[in-house]
N, CA, C and O atoms as CSV, one atom per row, in Angstrom:
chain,resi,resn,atom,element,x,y,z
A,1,UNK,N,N,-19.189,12.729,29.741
A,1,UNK,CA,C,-19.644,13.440,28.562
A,1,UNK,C,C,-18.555,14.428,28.149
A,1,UNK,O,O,-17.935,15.149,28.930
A,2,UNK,N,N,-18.380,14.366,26.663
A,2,UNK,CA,C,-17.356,15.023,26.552
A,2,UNK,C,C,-17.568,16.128,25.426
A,2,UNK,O,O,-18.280,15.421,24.713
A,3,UNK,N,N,-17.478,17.477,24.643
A,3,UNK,CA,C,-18.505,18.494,24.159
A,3,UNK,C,C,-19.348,17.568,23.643
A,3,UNK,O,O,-19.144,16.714,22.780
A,4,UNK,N,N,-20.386,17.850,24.313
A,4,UNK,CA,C,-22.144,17.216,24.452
A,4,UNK,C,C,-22.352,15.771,23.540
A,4,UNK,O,O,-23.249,15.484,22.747
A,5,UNK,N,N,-20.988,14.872,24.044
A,5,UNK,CA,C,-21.249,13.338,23.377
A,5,UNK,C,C,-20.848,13.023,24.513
A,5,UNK,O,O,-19.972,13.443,25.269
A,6,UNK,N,N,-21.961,11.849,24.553
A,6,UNK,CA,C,-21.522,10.827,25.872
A,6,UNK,C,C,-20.812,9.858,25.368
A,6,UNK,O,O,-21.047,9.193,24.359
A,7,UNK,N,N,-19.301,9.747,26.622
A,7,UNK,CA,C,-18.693,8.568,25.972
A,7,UNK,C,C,-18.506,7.779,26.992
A,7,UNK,O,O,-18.684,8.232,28.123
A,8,UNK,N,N,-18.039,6.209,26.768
A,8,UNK,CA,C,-17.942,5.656,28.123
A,8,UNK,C,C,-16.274,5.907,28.141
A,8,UNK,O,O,-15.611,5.800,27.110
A,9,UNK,N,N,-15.688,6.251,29.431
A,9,UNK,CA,C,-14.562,5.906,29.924
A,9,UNK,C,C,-13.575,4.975,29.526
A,9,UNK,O,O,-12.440,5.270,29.152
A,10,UNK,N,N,-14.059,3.821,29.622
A,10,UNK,CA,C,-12.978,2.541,29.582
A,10,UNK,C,C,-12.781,2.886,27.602
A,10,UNK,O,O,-13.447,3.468,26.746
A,11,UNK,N,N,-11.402,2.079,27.655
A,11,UNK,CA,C,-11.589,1.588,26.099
A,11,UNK,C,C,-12.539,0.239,25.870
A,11,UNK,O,O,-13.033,-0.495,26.725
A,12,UNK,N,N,-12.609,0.178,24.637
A,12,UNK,CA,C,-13.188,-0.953,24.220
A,12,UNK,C,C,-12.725,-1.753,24.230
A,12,UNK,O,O,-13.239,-2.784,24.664
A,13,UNK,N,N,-11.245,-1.685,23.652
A,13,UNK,CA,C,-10.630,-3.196,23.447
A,13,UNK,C,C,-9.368,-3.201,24.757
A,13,UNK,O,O,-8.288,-3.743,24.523
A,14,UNK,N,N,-9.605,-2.632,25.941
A,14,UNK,CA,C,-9.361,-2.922,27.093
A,14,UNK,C,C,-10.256,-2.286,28.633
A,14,UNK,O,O,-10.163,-1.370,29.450
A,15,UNK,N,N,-10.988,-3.293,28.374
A,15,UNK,CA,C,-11.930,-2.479,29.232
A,15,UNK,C,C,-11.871,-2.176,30.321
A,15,UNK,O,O,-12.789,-1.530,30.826
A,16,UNK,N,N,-10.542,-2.626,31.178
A,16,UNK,CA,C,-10.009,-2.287,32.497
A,16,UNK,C,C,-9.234,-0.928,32.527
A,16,UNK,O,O,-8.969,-0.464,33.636
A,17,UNK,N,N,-8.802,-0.172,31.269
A,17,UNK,CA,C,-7.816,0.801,30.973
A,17,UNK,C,C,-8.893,2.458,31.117
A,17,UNK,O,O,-9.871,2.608,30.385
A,18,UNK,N,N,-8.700,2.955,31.597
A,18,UNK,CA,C,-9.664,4.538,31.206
A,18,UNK,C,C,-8.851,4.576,29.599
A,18,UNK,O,O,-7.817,4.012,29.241
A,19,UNK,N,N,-9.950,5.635,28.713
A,19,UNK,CA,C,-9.253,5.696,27.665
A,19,UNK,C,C,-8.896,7.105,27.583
A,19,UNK,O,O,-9.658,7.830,28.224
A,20,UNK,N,N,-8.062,7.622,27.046
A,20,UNK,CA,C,-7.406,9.289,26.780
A,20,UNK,C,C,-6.523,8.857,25.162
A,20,UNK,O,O,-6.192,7.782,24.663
A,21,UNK,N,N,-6.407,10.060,24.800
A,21,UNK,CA,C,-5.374,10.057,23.824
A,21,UNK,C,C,-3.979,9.858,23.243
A,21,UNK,O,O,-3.516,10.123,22.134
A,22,UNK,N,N,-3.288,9.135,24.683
A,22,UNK,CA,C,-2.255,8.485,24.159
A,22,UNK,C,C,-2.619,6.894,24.501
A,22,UNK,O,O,-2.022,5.892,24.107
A,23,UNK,N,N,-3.527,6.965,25.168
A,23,UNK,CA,C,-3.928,4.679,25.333
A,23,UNK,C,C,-4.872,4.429,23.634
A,23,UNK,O,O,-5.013,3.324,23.110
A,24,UNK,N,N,-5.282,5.451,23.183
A,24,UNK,CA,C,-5.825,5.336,22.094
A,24,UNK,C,C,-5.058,5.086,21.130
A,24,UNK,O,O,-5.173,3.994,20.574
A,25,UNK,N,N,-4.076,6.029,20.681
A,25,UNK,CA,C,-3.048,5.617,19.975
A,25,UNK,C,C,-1.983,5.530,19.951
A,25,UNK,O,O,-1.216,5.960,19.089
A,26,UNK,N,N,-1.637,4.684,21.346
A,26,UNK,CA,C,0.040,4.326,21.664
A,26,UNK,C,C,-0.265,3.232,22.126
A,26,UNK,O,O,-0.003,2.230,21.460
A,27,UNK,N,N,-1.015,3.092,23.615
A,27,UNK,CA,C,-0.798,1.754,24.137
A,27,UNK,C,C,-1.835,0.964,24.427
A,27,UNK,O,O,-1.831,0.089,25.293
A,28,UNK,N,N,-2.842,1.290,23.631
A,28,UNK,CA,C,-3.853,0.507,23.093
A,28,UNK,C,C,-3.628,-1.056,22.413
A,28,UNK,O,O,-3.321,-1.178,21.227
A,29,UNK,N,N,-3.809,-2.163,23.270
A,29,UNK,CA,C,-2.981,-3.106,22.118
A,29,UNK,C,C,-3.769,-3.172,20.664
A,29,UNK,O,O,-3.029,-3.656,19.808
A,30,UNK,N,N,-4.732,-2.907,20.293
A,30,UNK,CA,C,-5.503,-2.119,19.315
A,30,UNK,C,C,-4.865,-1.201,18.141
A,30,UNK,O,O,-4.595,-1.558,16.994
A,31,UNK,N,N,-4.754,-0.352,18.532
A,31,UNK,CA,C,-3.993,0.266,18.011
A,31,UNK,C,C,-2.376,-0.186,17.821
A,31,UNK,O,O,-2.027,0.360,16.774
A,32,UNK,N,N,-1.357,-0.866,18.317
A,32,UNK,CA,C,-0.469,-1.150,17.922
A,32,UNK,C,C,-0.290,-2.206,17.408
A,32,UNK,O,O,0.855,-2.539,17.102
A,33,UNK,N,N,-1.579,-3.186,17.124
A,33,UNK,CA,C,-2.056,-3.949,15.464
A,33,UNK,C,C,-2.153,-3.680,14.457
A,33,UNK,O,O,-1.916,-4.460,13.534
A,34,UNK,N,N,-2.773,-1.728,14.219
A,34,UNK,CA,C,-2.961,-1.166,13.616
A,34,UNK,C,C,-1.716,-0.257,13.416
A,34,UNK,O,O,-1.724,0.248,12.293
A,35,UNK,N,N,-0.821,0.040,14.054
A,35,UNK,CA,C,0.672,0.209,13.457
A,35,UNK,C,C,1.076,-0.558,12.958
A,35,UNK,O,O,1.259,-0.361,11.756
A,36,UNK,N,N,1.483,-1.938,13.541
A,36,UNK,CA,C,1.892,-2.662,12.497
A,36,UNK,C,C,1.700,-3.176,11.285
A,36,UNK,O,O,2.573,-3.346,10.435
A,37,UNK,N,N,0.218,-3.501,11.166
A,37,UNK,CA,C,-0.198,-3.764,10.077
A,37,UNK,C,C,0.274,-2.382,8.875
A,37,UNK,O,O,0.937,-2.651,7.874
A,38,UNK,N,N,-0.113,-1.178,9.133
A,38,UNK,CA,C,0.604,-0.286,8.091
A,38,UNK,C,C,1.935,-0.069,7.965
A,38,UNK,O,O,2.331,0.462,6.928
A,39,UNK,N,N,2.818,-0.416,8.937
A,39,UNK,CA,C,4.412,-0.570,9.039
A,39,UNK,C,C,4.590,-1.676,8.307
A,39,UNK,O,O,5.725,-1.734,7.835
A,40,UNK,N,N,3.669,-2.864,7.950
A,40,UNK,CA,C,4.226,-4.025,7.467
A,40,UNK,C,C,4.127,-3.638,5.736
A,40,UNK,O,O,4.927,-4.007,4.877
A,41,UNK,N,N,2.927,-2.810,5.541
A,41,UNK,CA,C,2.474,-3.001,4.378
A,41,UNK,C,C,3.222,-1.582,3.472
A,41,UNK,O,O,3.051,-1.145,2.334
A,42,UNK,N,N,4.046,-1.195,4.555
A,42,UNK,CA,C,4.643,0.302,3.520
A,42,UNK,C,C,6.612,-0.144,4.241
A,42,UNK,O,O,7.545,0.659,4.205
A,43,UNK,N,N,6.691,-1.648,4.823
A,43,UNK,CA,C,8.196,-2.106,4.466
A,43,UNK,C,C,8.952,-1.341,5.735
A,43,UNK,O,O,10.176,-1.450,5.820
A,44,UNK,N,N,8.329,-0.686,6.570
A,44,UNK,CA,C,8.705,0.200,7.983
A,44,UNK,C,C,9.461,-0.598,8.663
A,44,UNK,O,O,9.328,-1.812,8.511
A,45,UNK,N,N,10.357,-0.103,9.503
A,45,UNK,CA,C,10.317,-0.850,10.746
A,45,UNK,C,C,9.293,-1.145,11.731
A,45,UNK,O,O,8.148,-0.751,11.507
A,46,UNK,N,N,9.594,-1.884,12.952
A,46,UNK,CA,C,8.305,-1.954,13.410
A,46,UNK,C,C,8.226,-0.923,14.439
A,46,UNK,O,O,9.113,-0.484,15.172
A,47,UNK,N,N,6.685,-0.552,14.330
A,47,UNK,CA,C,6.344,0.884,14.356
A,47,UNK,C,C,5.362,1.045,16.080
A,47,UNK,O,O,4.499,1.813,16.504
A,48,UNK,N,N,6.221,-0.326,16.716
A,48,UNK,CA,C,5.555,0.002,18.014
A,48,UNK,C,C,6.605,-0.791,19.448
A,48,UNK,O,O,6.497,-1.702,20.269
A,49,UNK,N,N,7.643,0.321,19.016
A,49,UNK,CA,C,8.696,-0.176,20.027
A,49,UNK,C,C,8.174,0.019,21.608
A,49,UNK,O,O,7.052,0.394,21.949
A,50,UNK,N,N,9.133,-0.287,22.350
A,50,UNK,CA,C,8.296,-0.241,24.118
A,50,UNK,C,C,8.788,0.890,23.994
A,50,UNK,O,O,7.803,1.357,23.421
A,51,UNK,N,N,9.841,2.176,24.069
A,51,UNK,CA,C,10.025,3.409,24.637
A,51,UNK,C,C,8.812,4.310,24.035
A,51,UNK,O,O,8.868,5.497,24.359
A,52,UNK,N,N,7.447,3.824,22.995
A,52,UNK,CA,C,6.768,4.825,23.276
A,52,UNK,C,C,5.811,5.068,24.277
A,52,UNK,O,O,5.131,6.087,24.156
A,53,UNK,N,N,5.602,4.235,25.364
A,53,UNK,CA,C,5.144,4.877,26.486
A,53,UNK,C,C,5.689,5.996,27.047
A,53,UNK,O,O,5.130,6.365,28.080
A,54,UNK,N,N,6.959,6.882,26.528
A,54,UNK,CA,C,7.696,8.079,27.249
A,54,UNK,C,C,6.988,8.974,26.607
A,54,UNK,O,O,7.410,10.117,26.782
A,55,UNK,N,N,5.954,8.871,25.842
A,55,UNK,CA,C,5.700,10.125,25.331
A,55,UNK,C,C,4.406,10.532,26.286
A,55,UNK,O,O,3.728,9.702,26.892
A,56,UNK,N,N,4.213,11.827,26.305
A,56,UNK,CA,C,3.255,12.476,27.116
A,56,UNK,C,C,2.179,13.153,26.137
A,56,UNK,O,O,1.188,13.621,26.697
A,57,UNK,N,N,2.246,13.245,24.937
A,57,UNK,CA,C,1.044,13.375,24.227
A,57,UNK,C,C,0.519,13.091,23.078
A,57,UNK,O,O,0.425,14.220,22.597
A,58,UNK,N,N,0.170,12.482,22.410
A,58,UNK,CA,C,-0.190,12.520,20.938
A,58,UNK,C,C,0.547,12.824,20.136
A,58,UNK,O,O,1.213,12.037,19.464
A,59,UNK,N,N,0.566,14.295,20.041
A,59,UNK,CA,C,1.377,15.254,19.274
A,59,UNK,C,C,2.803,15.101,19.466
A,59,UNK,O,O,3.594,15.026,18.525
A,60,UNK,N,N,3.118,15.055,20.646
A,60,UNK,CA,C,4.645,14.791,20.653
A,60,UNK,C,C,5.271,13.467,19.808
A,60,UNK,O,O,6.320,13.489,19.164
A,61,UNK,N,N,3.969,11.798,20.043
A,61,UNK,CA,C,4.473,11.006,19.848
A,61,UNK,C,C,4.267,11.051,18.516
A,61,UNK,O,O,5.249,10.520,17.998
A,62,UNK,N,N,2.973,11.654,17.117
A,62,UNK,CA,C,2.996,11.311,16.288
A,62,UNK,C,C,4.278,12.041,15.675
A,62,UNK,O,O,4.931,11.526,14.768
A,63,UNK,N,N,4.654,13.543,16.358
A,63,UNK,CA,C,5.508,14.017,15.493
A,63,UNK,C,C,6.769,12.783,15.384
A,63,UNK,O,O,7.091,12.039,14.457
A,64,UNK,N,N,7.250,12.938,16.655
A,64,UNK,CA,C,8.680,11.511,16.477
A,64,UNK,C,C,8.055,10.703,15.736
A,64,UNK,O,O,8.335,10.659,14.538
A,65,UNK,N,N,7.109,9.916,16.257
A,65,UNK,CA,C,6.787,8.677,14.582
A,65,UNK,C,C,7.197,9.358,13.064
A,65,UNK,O,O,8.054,8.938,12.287
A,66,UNK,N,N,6.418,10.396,12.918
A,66,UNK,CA,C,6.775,10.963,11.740
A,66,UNK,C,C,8.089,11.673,11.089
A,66,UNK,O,O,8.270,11.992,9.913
A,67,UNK,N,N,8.769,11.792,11.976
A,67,UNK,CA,C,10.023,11.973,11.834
A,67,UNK,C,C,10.988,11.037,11.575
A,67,UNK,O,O,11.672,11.029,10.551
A,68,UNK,N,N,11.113,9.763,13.026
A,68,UNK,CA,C,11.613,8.395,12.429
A,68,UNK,C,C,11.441,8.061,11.504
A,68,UNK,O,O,12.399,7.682,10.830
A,69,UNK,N,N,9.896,8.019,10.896
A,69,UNK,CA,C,10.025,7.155,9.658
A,69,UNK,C,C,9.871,7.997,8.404
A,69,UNK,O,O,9.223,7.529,7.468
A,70,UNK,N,N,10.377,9.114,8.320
A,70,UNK,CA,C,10.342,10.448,6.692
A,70,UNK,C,C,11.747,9.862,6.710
A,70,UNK,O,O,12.022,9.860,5.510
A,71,UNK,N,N,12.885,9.325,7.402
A,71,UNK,CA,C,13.899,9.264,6.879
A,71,UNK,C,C,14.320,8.404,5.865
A,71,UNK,O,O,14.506,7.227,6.173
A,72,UNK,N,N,14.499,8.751,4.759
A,72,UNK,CA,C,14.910,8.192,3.133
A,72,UNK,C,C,13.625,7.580,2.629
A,72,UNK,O,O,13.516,6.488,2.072
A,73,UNK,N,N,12.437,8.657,2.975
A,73,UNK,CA,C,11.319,8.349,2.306
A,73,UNK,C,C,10.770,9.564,1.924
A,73,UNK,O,O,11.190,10.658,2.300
A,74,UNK,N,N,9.458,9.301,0.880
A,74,UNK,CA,C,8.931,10.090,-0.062
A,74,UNK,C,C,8.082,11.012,0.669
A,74,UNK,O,O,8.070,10.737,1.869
A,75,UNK,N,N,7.122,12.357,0.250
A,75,UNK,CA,C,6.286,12.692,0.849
A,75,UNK,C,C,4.713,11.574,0.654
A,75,UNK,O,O,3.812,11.187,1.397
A,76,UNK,N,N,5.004,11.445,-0.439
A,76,UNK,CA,C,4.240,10.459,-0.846
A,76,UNK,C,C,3.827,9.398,-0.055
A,76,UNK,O,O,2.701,9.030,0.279
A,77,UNK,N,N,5.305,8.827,0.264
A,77,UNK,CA,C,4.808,7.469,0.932
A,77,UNK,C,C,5.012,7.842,2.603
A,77,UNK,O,O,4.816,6.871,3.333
A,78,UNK,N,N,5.249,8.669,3.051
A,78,UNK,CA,C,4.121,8.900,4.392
A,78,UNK,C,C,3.076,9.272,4.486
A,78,UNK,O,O,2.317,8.871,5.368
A,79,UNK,N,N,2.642,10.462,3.269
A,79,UNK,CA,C,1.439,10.547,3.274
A,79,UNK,C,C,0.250,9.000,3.240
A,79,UNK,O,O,-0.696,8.802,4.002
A,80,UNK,N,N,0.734,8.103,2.088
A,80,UNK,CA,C,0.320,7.071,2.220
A,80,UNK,C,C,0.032,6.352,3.323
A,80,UNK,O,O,-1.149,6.037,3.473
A,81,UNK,N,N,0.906,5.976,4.223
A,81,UNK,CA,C,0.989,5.489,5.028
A,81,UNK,C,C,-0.087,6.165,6.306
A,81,UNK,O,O,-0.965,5.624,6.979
A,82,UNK,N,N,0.432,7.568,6.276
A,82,UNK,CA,C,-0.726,7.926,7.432
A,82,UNK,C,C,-2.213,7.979,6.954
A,82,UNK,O,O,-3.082,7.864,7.819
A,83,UNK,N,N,-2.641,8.174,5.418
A,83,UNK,CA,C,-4.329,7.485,5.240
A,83,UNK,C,C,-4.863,6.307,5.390
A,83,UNK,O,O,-6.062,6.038,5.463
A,84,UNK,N,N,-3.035,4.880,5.485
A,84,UNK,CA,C,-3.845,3.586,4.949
A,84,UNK,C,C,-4.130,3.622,6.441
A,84,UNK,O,O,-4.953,2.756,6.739
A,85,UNK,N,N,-3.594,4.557,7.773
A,85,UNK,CA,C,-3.690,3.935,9.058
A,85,UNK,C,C,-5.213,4.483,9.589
A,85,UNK,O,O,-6.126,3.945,10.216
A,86,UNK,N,N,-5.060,5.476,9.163
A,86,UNK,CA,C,-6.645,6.513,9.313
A,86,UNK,C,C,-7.726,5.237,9.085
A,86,UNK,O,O,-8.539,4.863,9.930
A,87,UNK,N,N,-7.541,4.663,7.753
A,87,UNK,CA,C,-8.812,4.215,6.984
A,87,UNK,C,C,-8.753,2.617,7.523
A,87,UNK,O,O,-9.724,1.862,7.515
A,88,UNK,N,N,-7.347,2.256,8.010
A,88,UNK,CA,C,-7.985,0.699,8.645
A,88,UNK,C,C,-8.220,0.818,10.327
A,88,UNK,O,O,-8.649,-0.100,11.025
A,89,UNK,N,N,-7.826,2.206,10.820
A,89,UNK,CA,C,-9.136,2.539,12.329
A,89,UNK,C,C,-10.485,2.760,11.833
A,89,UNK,O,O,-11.462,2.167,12.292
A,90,UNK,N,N,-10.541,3.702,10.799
A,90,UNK,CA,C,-11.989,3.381,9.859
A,90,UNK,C,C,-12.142,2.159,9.385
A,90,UNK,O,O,-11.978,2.130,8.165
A,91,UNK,N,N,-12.381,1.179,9.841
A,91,UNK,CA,C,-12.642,-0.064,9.144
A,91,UNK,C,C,-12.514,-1.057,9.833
A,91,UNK,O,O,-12.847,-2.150,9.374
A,92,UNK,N,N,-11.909,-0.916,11.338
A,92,UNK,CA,C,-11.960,-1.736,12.021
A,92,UNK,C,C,-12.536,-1.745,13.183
A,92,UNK,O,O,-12.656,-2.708,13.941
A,93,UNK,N,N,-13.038,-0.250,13.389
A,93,UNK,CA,C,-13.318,0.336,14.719
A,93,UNK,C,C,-14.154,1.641,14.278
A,93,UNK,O,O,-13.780,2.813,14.236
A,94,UNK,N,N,-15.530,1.014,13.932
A,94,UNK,CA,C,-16.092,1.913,13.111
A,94,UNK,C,C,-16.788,2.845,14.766
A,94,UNK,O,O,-16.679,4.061,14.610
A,95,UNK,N,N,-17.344,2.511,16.010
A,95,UNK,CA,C,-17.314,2.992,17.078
A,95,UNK,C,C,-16.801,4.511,17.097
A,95,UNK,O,O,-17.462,5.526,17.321
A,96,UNK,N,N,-15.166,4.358,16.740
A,96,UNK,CA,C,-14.190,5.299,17.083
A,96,UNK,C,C,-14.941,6.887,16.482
A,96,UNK,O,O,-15.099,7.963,17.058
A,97,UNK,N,N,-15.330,6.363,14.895
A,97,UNK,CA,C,-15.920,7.833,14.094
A,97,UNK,C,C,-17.021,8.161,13.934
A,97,UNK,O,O,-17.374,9.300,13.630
A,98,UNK,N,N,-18.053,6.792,14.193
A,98,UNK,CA,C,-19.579,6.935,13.974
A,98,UNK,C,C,-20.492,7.541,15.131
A,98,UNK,O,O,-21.706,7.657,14.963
């Protein structure tokens, strides 16, 4: 239980894995469907190389993501990019927010 929601442990879409906040959105193979798919659709590189398992938190890894990829791009089109990724975990993994 985590503040007063019970959650189960494992992930969903690996149910042998405990889940925390970087298997959620780093090495979740889940989630790095869901990078690519918005890396494909905003022309990125691909947005789920193996060295991001070195990261140790969330925050560390979204900042580098967001840094790698602002280079010779708009505010615009990262902003873009980080709602279309928000809204297809909303949409694919309705679990995650409901």
């Amino acid at each position: 239980m985590k503040k007063g929601i019970d959650c189960d442990k494992w992930c969903s879409h690996c149910p042998t894995i405990a889940e925390n906040g970087v298997h959620l959105f780093i090495d979740c193979s889940f989630a790095r469907q869901v990078w690519n798919l918005v890396g494909s659709r905003f022309l990125l590189p691909p947005l789920s190389p193996p060295n991001w398992n070195d990261s140790t938190s969330v925050i560390s890894w979204w900042t580098d993501r967001m840094e790698a990829i602002s280079i010779g791009r708009t505010k615009a089109e990262i902003k873009g990019a980080t709602s279309f990724f928000l809204l297809t975990l909303w949409d694919w993994c309705p679990p995650v927010w409901r």
